[in-house]
TIKOL-414987 format. One record per atom (N, C-alpha, C, O): residue in three letters; x negated, y negated, z negated. Coordinates in Angstrom, 2 decimals. Layout:
BEGIN
@type=ALA | u=X | v=Y | w=Z
...
//
This chain:
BEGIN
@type=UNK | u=-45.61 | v=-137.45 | w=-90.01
@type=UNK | u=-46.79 | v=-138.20 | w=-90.43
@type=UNK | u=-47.26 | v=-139.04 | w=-89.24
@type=UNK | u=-47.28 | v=-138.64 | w=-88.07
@type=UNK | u=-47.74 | v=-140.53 | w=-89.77
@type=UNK | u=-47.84 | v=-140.73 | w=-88.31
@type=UNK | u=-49.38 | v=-140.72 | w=-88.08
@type=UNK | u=-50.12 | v=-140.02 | w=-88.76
@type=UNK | u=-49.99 | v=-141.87 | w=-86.66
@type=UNK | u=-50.93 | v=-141.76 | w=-86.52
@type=UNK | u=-52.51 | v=-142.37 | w=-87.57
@type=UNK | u=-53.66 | v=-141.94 | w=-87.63
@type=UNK | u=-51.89 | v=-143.36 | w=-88.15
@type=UNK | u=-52.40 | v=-143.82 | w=-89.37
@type=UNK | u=-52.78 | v=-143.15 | w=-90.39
@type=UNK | u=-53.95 | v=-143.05 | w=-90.75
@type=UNK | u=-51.23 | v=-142.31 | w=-91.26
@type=UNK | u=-51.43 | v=-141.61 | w=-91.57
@type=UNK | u=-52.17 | v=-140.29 | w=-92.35
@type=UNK | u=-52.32 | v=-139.83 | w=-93.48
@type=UNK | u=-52.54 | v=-140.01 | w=-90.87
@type=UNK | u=-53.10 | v=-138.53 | w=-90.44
@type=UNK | u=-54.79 | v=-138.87 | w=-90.37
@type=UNK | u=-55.73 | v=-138.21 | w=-90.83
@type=UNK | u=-54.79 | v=-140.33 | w=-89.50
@type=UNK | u=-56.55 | v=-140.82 | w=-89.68
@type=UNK | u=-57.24 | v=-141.06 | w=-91.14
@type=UNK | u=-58.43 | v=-141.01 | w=-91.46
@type=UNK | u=-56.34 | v=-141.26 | w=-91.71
@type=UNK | u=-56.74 | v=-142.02 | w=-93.30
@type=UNK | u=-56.81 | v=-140.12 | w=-94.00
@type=UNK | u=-57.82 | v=-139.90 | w=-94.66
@type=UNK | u=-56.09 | v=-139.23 | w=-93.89
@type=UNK | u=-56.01 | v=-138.16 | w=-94.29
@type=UNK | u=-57.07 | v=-137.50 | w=-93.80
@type=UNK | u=-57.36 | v=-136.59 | w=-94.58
@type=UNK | u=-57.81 | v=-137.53 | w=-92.87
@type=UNK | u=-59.31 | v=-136.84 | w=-92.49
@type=UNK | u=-60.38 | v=-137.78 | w=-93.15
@type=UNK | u=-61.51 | v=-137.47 | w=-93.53
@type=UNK | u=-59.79 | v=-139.00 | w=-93.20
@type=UNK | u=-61.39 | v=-139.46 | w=-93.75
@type=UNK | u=-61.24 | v=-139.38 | w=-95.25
@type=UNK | u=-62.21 | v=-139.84 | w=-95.84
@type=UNK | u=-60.09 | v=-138.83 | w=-96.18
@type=UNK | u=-59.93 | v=-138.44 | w=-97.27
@type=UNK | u=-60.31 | v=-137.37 | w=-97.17
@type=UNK | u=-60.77 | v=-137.08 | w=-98.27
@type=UNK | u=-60.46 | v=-136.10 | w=-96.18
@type=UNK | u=-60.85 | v=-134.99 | w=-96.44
@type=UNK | u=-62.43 | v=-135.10 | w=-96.38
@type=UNK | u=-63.11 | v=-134.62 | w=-97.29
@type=UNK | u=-63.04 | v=-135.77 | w=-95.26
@type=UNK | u=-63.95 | v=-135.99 | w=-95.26
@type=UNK | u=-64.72 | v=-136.58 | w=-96.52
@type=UNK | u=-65.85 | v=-136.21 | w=-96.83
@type=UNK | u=-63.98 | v=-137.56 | w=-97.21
@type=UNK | u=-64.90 | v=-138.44 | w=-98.26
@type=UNK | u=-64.95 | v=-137.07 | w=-99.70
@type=UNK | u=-65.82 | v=-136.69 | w=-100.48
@type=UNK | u=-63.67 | v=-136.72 | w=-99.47
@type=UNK | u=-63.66 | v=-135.49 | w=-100.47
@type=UNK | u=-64.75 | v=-134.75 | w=-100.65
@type=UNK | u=-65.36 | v=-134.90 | w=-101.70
@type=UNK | u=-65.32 | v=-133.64 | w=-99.54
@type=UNK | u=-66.16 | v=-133.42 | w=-99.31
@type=UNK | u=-67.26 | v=-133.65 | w=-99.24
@type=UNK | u=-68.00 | v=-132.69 | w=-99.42
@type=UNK | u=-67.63 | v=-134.43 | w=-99.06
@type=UNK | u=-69.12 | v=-135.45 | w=-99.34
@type=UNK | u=-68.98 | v=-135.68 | w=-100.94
@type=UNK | u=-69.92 | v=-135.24 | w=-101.60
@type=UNK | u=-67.88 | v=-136.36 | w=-101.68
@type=UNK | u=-68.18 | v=-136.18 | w=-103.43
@type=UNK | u=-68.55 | v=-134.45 | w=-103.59
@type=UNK | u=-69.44 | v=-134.11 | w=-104.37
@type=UNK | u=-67.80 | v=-133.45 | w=-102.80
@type=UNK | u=-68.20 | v=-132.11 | w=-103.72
@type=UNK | u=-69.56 | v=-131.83 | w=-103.14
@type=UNK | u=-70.33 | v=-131.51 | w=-104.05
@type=UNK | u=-69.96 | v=-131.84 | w=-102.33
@type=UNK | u=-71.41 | v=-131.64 | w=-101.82
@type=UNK | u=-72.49 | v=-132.26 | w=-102.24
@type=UNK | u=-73.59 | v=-131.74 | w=-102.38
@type=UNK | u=-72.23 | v=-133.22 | w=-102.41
@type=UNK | u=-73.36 | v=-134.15 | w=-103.52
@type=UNK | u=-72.50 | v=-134.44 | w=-105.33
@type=UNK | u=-71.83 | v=-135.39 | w=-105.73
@type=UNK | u=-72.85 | v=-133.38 | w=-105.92
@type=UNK | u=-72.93 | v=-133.25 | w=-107.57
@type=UNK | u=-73.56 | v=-134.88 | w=-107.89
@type=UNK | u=-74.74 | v=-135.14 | w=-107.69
@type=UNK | u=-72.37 | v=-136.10 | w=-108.51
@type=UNK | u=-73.21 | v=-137.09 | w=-109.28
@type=UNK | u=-73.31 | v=-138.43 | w=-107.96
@type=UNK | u=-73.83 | v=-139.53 | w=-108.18
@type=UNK | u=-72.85 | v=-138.13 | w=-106.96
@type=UNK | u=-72.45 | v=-139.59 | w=-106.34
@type=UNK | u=-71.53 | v=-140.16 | w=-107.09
@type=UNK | u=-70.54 | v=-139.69 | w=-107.67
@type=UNK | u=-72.16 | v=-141.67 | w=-106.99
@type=UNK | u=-71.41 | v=-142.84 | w=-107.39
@type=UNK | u=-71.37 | v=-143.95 | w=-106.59
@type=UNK | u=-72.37 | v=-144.62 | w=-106.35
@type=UNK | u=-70.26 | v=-144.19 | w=-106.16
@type=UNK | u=-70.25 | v=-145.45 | w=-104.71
@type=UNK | u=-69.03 | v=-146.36 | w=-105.36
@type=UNK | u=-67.98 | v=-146.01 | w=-105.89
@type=UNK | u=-69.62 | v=-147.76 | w=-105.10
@type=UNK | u=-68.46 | v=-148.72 | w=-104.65
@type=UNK | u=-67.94 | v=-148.88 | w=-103.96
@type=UNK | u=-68.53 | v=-148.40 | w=-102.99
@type=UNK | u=-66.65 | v=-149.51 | w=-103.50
@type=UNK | u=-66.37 | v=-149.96 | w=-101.67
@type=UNK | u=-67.24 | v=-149.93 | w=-100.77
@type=UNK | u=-67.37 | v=-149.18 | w=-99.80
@type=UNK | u=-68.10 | v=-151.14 | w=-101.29
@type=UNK | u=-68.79 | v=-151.59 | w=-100.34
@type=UNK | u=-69.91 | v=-150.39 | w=-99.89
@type=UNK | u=-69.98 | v=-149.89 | w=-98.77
@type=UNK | u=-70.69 | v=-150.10 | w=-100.96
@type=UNK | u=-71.54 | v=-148.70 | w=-100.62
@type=UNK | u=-71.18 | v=-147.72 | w=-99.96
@type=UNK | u=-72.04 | v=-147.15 | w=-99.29
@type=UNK | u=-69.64 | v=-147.16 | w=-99.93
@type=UNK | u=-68.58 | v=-146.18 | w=-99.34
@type=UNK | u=-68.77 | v=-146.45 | w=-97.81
@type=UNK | u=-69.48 | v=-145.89 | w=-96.97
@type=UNK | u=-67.90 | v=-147.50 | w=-97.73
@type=UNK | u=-67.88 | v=-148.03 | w=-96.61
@type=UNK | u=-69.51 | v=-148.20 | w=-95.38
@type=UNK | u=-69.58 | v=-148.43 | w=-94.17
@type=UNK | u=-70.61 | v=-147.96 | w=-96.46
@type=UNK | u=-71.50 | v=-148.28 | w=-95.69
@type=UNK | u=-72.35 | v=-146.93 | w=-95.44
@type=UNK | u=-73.05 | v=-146.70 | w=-94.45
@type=UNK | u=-72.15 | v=-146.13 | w=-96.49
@type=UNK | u=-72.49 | v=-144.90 | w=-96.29
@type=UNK | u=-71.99 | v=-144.33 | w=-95.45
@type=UNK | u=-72.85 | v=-143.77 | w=-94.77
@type=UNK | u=-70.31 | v=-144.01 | w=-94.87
@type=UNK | u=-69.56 | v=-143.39 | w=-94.25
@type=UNK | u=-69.38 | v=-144.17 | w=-93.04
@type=UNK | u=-68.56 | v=-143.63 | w=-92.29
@type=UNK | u=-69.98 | v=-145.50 | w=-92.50
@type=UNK | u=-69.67 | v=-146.33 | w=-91.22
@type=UNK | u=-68.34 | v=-146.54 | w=-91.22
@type=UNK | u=-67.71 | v=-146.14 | w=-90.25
@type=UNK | u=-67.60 | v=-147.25 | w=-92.35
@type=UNK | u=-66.36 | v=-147.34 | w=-92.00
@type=UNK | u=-65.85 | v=-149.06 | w=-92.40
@type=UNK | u=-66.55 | v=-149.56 | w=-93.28
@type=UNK | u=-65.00 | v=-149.74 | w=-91.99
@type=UNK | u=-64.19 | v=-151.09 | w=-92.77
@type=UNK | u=-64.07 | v=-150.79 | w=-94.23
@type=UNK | u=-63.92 | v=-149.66 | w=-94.68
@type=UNK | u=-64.15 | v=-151.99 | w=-94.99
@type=UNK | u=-64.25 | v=-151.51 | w=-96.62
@type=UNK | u=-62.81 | v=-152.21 | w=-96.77
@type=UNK | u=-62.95 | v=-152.97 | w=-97.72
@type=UNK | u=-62.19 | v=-152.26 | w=-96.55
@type=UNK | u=-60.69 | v=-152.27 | w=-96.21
@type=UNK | u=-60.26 | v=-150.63 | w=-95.98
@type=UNK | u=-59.85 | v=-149.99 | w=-96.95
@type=UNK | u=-60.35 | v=-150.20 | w=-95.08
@type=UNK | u=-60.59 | v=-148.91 | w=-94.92
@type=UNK | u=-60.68 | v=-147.69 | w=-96.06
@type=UNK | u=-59.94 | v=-146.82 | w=-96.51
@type=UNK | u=-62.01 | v=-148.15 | w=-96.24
@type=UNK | u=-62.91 | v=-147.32 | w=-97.26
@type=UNK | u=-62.10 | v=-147.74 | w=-98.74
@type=UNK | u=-62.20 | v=-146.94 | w=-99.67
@type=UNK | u=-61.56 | v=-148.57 | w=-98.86
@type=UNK | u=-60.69 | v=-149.10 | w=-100.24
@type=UNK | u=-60.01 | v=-148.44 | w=-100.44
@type=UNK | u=-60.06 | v=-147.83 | w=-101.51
@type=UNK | u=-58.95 | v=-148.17 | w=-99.47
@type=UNK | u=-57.52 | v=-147.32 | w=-99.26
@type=UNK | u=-57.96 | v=-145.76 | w=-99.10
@type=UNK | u=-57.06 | v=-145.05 | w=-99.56
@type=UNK | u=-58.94 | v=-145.06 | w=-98.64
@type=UNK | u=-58.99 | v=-143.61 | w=-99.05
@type=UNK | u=-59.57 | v=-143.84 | w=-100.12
@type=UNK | u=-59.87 | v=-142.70 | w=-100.49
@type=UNK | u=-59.99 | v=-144.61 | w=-100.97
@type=UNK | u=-61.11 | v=-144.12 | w=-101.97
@type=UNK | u=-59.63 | v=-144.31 | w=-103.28
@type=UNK | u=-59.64 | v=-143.81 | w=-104.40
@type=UNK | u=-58.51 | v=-145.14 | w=-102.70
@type=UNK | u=-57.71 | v=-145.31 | w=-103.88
@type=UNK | u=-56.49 | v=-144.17 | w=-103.77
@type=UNK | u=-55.67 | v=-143.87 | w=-104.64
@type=UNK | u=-56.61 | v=-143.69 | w=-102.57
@type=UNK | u=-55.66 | v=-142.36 | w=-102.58
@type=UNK | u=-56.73 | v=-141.31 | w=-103.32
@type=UNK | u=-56.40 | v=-141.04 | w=-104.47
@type=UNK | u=-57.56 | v=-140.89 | w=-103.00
@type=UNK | u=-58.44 | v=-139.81 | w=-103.53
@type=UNK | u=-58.48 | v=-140.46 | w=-105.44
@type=UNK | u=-58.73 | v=-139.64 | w=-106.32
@type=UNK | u=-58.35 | v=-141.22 | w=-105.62
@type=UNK | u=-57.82 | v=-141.78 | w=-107.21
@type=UNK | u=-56.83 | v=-141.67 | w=-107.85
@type=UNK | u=-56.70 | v=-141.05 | w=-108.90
@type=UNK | u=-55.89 | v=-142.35 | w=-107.16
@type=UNK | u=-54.69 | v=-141.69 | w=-107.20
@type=UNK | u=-54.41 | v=-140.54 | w=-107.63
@type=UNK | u=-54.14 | v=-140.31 | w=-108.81
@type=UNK | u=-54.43 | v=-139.60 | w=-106.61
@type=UNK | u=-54.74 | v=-137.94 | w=-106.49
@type=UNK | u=-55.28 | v=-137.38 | w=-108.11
@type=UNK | u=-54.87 | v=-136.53 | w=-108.90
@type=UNK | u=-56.25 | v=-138.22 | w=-108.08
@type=UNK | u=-57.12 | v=-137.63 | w=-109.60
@type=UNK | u=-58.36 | v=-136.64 | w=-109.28
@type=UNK | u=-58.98 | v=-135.81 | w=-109.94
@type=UNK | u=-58.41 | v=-137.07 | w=-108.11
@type=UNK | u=-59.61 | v=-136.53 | w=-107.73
@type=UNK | u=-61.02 | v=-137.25 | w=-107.52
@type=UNK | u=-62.06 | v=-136.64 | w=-107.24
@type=UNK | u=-60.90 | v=-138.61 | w=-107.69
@type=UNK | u=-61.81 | v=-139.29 | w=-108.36
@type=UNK | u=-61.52 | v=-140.14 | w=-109.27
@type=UNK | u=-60.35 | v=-140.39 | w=-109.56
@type=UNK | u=-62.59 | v=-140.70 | w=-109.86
@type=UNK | u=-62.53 | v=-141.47 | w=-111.28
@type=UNK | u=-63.02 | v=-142.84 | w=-111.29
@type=UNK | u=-64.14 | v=-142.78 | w=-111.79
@type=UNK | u=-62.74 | v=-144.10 | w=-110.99
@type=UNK | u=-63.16 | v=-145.32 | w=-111.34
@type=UNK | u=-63.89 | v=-145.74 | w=-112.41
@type=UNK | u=-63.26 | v=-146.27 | w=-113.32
@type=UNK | u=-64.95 | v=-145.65 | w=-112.50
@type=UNK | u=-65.96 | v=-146.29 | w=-113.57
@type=UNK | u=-66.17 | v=-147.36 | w=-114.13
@type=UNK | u=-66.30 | v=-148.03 | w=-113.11
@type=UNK | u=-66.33 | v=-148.18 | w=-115.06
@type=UNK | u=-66.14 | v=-149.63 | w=-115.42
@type=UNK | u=-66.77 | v=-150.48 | w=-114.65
@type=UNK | u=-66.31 | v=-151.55 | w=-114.24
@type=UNK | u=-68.18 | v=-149.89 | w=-114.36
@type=UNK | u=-69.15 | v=-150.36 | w=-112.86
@type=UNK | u=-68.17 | v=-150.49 | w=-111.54
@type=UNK | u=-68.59 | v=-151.35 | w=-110.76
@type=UNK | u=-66.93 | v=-149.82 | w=-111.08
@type=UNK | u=-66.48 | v=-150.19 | w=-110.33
@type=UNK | u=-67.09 | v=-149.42 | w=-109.40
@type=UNK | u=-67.18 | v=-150.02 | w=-108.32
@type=UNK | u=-67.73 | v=-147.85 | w=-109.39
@type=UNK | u=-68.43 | v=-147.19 | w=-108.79
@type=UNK | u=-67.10 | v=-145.77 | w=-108.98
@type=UNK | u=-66.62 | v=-145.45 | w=-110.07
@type=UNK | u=-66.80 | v=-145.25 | w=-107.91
@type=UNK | u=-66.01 | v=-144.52 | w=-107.94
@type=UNK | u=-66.84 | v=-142.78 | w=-107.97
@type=UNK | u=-67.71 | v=-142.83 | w=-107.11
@type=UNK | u=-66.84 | v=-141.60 | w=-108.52
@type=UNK | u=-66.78 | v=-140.48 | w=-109.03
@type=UNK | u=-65.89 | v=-139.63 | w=-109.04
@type=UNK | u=-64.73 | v=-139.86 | w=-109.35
@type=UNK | u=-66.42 | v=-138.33 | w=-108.65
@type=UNK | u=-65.76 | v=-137.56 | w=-109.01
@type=UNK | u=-65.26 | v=-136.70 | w=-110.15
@type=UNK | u=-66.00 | v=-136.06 | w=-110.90
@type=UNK | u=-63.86 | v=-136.75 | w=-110.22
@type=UNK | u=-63.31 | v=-136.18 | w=-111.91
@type=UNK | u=-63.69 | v=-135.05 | w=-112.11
@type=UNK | u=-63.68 | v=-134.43 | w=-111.05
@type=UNK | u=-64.12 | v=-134.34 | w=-113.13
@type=UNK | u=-64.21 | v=-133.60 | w=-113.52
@type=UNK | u=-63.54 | v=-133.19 | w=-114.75
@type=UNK | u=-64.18 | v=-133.61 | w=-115.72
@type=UNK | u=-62.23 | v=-132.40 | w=-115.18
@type=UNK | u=-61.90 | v=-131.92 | w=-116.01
@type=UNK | u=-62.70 | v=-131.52 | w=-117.29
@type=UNK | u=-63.79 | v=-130.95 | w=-117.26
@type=UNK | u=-62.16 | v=-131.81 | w=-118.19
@type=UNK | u=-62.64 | v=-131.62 | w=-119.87
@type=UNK | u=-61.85 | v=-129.93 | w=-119.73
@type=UNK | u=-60.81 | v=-129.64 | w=-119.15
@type=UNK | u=-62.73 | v=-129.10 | w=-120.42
@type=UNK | u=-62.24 | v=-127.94 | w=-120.40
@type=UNK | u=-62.70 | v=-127.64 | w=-121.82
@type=UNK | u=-63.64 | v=-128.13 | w=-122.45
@type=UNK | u=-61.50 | v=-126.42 | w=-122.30
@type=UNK | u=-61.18 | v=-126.02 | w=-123.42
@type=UNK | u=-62.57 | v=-125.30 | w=-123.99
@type=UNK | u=-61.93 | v=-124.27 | w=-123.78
@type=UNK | u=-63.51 | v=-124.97 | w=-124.37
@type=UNK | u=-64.50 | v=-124.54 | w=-124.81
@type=UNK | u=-64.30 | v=-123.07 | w=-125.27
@type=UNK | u=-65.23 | v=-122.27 | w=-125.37
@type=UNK | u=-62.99 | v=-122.78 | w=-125.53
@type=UNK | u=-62.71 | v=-121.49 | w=-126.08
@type=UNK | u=-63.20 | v=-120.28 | w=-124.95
@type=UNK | u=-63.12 | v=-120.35 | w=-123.72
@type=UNK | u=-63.79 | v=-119.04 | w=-125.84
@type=UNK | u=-64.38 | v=-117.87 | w=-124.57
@type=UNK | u=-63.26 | v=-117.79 | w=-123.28
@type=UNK | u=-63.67 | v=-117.91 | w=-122.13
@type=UNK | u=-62.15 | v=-117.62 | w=-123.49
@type=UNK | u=-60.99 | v=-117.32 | w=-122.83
@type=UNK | u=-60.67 | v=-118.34 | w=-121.37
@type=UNK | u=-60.47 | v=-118.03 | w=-120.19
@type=UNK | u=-60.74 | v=-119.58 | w=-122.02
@type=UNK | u=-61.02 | v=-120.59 | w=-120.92
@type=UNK | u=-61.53 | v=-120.85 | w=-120.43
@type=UNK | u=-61.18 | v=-121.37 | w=-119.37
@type=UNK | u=-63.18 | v=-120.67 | w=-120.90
@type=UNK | u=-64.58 | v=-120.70 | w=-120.53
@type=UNK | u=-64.74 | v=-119.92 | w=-119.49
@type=UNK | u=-65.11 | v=-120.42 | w=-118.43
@type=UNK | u=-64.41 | v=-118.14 | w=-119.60
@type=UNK | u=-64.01 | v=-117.04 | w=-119.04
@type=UNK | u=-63.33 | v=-117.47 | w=-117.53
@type=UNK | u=-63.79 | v=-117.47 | w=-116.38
@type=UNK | u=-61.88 | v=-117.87 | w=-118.15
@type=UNK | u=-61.07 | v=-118.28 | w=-116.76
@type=UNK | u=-61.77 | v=-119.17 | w=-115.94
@type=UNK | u=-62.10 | v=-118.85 | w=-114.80
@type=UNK | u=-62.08 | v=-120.47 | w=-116.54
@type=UNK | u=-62.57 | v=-121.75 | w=-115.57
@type=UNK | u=-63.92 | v=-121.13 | w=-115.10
@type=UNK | u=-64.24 | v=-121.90 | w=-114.20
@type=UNK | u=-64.94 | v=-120.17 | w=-115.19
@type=UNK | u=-65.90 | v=-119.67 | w=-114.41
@type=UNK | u=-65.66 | v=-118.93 | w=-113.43
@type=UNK | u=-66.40 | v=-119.00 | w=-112.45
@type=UNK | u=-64.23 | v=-117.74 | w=-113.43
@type=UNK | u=-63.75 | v=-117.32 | w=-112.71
@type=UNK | u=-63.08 | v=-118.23 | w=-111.26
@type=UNK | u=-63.28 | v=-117.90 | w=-110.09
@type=UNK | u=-62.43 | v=-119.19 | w=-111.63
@type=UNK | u=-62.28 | v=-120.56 | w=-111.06
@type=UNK | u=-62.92 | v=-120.76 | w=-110.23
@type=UNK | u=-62.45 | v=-120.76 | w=-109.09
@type=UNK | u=-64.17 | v=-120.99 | w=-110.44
@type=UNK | u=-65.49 | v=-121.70 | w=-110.03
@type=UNK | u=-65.07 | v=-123.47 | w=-110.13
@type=UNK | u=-65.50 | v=-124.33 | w=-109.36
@type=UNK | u=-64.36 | v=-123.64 | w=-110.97
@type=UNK | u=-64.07 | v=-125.14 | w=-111.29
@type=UNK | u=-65.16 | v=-125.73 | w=-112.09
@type=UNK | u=-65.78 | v=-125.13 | w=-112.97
@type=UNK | u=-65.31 | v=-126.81 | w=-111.78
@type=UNK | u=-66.67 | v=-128.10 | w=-112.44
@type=UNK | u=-66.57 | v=-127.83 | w=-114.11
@type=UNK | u=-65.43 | v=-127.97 | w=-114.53
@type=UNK | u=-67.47 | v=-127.52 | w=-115.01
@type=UNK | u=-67.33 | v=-127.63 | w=-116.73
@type=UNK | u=-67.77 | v=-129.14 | w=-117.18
@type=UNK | u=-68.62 | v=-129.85 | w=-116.65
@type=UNK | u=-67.00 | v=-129.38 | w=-118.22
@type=UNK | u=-67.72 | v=-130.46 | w=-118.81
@type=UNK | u=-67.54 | v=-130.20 | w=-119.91
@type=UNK | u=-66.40 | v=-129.80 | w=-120.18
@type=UNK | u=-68.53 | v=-130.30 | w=-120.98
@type=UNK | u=-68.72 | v=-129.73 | w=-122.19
@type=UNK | u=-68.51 | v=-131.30 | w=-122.72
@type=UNK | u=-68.89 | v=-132.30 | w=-122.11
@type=UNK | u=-67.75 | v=-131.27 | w=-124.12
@type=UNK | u=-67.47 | v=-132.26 | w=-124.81
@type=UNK | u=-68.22 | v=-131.97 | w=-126.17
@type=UNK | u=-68.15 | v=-132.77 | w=-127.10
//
């Protein structure tokens, strides 16, 4: 991995973290980039790997989110995904 890389991979861990810590952020580039002090060049390219990934979600606003899985409603799954401690979204 090189040095590039590996920089773009912390500020993906980093941006990661900041979506799970704040439940319901929604940022554009430009907001990303300005929230986190970074180039929105920069901030483009982790926000489109963390997309990629499927770990966030592009909004028609063009405001990027975090995904949250549609989960099965049944007790059993309900059961498991609490055990989890994974995000619910009730449909």
């Amino acid at each position: 991995m090189s040095s590039v890389d590996r920089a773009l991979f912390k500020l993906a861990q980093r941006i990661r973290e900041e979506f799970e810590e704040t439940p319901g952020l929604r940022l554009t580039i430009s907001e990303g980039a300005q929230f986190w002090g970074m180039d929105e060049d920069i901030c483009r390219s982790v926000l489109a790997r963390l997309l990629e990934s499927g770990f966030l979600t592009k909004d028609a606003d063009d405001r990027y989110r975090e995904s949250v899985p549609a989960v099965d409603a049944s007790a059993g799954a309900l059961s498991s995904c609490l055990r989890s401690g994974a995000p619910i979204l009730y449909i």
